[in-house]
C-alpha positions as CSV (number, residue, x, y, z in Angstrom):
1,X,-96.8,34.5,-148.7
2,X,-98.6,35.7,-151.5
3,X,-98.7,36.0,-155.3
4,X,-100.1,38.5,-157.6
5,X,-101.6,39.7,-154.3
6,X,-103.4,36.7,-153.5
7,X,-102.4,34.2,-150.1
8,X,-100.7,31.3,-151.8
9,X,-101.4,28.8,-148.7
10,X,-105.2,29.0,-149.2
11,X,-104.5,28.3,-152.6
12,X,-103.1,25.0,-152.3
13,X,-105.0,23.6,-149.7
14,X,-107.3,22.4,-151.7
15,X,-105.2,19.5,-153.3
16,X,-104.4,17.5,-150.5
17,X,-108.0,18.1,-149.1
18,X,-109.1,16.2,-152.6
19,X,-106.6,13.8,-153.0
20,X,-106.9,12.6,-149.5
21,X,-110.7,12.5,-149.1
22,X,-110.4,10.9,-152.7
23,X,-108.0,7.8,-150.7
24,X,-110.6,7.7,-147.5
25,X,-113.4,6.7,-150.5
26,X,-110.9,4.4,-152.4
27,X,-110.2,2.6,-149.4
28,X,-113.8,2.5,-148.0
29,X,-114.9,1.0,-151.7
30,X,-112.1,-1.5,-151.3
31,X,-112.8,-2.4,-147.4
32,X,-116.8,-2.4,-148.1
33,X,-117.5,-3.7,-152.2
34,X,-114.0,-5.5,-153.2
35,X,-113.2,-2.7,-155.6
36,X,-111.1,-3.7,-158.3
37,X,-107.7,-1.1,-158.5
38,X,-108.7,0.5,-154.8
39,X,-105.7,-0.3,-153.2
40,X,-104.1,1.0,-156.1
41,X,-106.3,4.3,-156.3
42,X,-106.1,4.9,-152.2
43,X,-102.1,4.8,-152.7
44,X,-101.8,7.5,-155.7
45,X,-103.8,9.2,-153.8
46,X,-102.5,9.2,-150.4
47,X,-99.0,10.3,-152.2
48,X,-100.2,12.9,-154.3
49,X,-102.1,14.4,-151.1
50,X,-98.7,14.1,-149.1
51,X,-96.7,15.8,-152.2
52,X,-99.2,19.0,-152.2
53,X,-99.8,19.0,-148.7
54,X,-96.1,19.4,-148.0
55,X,-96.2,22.5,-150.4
56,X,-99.5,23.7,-148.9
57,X,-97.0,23.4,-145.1
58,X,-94.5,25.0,-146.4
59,X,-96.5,28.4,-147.5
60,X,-98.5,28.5,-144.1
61,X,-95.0,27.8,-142.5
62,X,-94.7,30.5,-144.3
63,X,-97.5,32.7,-143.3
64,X,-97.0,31.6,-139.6
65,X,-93.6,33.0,-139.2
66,X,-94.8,36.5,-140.5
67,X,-97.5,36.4,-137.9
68,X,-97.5,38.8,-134.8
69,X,-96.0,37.6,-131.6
70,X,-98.5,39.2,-129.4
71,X,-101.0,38.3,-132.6
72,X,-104.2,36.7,-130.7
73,X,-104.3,34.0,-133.5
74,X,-100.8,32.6,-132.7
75,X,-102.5,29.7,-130.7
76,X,-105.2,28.9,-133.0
77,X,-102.2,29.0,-135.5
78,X,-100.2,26.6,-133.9
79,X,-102.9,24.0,-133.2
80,X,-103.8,24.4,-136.6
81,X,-99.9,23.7,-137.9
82,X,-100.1,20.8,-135.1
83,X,-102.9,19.7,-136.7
84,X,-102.6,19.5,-140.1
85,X,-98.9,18.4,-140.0
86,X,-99.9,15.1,-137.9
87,X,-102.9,14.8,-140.3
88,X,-100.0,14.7,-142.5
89,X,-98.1,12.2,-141.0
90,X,-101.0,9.9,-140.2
91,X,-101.7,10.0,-144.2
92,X,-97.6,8.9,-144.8
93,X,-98.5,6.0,-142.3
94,X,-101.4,5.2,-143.9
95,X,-99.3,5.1,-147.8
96,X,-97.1,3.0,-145.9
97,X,-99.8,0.9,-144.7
98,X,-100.7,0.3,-148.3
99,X,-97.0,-1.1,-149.3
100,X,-95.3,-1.2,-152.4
101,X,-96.5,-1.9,-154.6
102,X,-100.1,-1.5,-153.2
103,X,-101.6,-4.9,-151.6
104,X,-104.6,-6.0,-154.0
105,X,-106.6,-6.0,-150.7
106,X,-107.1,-3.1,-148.9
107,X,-105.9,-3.8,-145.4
108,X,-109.0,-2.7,-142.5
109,X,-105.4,-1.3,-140.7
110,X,-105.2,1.0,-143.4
111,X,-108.6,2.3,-143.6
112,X,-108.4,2.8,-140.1
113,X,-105.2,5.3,-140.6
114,X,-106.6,7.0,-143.4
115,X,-110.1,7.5,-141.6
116,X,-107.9,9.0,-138.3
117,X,-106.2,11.0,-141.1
118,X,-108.8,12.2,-142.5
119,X,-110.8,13.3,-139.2
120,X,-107.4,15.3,-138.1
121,X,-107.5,17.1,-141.1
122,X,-111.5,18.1,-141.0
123,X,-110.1,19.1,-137.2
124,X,-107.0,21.3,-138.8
125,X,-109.4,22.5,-141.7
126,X,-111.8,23.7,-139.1
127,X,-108.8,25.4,-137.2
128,X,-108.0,27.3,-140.4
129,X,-111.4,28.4,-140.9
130,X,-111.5,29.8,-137.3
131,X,-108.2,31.7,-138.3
132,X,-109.7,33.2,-141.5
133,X,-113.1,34.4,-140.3
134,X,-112.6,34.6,-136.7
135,X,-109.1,36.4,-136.5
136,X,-108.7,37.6,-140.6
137,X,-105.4,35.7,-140.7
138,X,-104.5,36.2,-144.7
139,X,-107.1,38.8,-145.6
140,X,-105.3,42.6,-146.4
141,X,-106.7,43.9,-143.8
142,X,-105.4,42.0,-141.4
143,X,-102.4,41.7,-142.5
């Protein structure tokens, strides 16, 4: 999927990336110093990441389907869609985690899910790396 000739899905990766690392500190300052508003701050966070990371799924949804059968990055591809939709997931249970509206307290439960969250995404993020630069998945010349 692309606009103006440009791959959308790298595009909008970024966001969810942000928000989500921006919960994992929220809730660490909340666990660790008794942050004031950090349960509130993990939450927005958390449900802005899941927002923009569902339209980030859909374009490499997107992208996948137009890939190759026979394409040598089709596993990579899928472990990287496995990946980054249970990183997805794991973030929902984490929001959920945080209740509404948000405990004053961040729960250590919580941090826990958003810290597993967080480590499945670096684990997708590195799969779509190796997609990118190892197999040219999204480049014009691969394409």
């Amino acid at each position: 999927m692309r606009l103006f000739g440009h791959p959308v899905h790298p595009m909008l990766v970024h966001f969810p990336i942000v928000f989500w690392s921006c919960a994992l500190a929220a809730d660490v300052a909340g666990v660790a110093a008794d942050a004031p508003h950090a349960a509130e701050l993990a939450s927005a966070t958390l449900a802005l990441g899941g927002a923009s990371g569902l339209l980030a799924m859909i374009a490499g949804i997107l992208d996948f389907v137009g890939l190759a059968k026979d394409s040598p990055a089709r596993d990579p591809a899928v472990a990287h869609l496995m990946a980054m939709c249970g990183a997805w997931l794991i973030f929902l249970m984490a929001l959920a985690l945080h209740g509404y509206p948000p405990a004053p307290v961040v729960s250590i439960v919580a941090l826990i899910t958003t810290l597993v969250g967080f480590v499945t995404m670096g684990i997708g993020g590195w799969l779509g790396g190796k997609l990118v630069y190892e197999f040219g998945v999204g480049r014009k010349s691969a394409d």
